[in-house]
C-alpha positions as CSV (number, residue, x, y, z in Angstrom):
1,X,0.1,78.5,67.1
2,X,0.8,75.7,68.8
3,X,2.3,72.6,66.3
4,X,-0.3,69.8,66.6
5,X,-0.2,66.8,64.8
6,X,-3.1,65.2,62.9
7,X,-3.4,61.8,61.5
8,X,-6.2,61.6,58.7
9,X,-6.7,58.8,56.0
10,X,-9.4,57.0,54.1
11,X,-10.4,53.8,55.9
12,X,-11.4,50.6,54.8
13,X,-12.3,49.5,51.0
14,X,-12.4,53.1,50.2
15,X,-10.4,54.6,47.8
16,X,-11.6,58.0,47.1
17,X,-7.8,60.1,47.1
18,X,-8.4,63.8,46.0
19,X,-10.3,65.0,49.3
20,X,-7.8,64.0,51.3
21,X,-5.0,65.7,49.8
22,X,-7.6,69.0,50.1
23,X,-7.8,68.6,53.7
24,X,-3.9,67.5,53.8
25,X,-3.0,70.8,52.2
26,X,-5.7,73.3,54.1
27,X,-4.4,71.4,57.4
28,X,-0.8,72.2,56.4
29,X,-1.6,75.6,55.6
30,X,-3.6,76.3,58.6
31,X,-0.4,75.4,60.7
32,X,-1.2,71.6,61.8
33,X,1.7,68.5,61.0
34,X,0.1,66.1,59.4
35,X,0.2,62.3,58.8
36,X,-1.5,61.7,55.7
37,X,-2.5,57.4,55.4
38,X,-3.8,57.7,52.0
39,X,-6.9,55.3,50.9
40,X,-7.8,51.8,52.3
41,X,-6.2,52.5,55.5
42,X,-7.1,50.1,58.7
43,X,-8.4,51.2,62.2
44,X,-5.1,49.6,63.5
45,X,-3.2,51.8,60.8
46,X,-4.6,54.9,62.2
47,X,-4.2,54.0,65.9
48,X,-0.8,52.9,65.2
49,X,0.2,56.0,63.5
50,X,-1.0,58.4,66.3
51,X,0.6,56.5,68.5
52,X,3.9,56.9,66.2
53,X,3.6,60.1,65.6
54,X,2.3,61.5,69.2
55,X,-0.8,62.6,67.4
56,X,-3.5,65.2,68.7
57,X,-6.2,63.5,66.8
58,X,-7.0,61.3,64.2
59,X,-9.4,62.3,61.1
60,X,-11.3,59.5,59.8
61,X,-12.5,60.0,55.9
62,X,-14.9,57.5,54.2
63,X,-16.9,58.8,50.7
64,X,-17.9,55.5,49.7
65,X,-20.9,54.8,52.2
66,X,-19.7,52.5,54.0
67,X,-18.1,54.5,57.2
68,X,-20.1,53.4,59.5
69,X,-19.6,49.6,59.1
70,X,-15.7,50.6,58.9
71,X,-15.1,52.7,62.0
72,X,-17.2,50.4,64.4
73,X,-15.0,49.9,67.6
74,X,-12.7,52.5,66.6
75,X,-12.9,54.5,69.7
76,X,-12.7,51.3,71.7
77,X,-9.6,50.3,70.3
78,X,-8.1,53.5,70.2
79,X,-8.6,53.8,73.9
80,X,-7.6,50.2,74.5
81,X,-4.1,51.6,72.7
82,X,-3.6,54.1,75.5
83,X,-5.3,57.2,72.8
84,X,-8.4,57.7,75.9
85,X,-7.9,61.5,75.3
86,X,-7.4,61.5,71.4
87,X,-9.8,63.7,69.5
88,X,-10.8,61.4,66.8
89,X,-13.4,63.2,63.7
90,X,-15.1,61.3,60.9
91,X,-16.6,62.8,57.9
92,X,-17.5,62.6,54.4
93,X,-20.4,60.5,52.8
94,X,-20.3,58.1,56.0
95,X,-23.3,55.8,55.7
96,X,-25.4,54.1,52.5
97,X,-28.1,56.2,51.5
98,X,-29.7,59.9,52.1
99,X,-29.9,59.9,55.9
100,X,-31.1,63.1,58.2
101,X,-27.5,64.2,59.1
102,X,-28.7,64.8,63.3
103,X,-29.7,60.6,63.4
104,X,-26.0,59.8,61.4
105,X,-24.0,62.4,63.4
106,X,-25.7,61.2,66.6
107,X,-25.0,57.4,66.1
108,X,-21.1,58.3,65.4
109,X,-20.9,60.3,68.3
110,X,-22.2,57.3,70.4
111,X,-19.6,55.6,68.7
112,X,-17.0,57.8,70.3
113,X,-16.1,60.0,67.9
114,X,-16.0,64.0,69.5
115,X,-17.0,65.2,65.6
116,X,-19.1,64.3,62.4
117,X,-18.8,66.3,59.4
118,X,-21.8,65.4,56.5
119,X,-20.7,65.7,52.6
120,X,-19.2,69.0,51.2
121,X,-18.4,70.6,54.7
122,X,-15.7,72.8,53.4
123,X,-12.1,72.5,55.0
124,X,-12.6,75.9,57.2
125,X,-15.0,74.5,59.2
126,X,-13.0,71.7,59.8
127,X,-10.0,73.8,60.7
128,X,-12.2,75.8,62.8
129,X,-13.3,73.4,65.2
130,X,-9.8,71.5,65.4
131,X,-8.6,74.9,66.8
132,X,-11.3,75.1,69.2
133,X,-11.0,71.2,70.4
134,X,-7.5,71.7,70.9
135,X,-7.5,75.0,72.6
136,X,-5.7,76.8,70.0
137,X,-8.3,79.6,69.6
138,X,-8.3,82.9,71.6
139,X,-11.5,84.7,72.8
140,X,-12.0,86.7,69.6
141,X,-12.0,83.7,67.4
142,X,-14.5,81.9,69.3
143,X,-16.9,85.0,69.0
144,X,-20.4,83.8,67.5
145,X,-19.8,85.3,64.0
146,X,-16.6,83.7,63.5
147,X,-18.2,80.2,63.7
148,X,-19.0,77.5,60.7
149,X,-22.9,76.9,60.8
150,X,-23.7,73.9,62.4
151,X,-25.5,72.7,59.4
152,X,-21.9,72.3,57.5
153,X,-21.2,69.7,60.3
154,X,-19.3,69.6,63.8
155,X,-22.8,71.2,65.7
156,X,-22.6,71.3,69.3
157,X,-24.7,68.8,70.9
């Protein structure tokens, strides 16, 4: 596989650690680089980094409910940066409160972001579609049984 480089953190006030070292690892071990921010990381930390590190994409994690207060704009600074074709996720307990996970992934999407993942969505599925964004998959992996149910987050519109 082709090396790609992901940024991920924890943005804003947040400071939930141990799921980002999971993904961290499971990223490493599925082949990616990665640029791990930590917790309480900034929009302009993450922009800044992929534009560092010549990142692929930039994974946005937030358990704390407030995500989507946090990542407002994100996309719009990110492209202001030169990052117009960065494939940007978010994921994790994103907004205050149980939500139906179509109406939360479909106001982050029209914030620009190409993926939403809801609570618990286990790495695989994460891996999975980060191959598939980034063209890394062949034809047999992108056969219909291979893929994460859309309910784990990351659906096709």
């Amino acid at each position: 596989m082709d090396k790609k480089h992901l940024v991920i953190g924890v943005i804003g006030a947040d400071v939930h650690a141990v799921g980002i070292r999971i993904l961290e690892f499971a990223f490493r071990e599925a082949g990616f680089e990665v640029t791990n921010l930590g917790v309480m990381v900034s929009q302009e930390e993450f922009i800044a980094a992929a534009i560092e590190t010549d990142a692929d994409a930039i994974l946005v994690s937030s358990l704390y409910g407030h995500g989507e207060l946090d990542v407002r704009g994100m996309r719009e600074k990110a492209d202001e940066a030169g990052l117009e074709d960065i494939l940007m996720y978010v994921g994790g307990n994103i907004v205050v409160g149980k939500q139906p996970f179509a109406e939360v992934e479909k106001r982050f999407k029209k914030m620009g972001f190409d993926r939403v993942f809801a609570p618990g969505t286990p790495p695989e599925t994460d891996i999975y579609y980060l191959k598939k964004d980034l063209g890394l998959l062949d034809q047999a992996e992108t056969e219909a049984d291979q893929q994460p149910k859309a309910e784990n987050g990351g659906g096709e519109e």
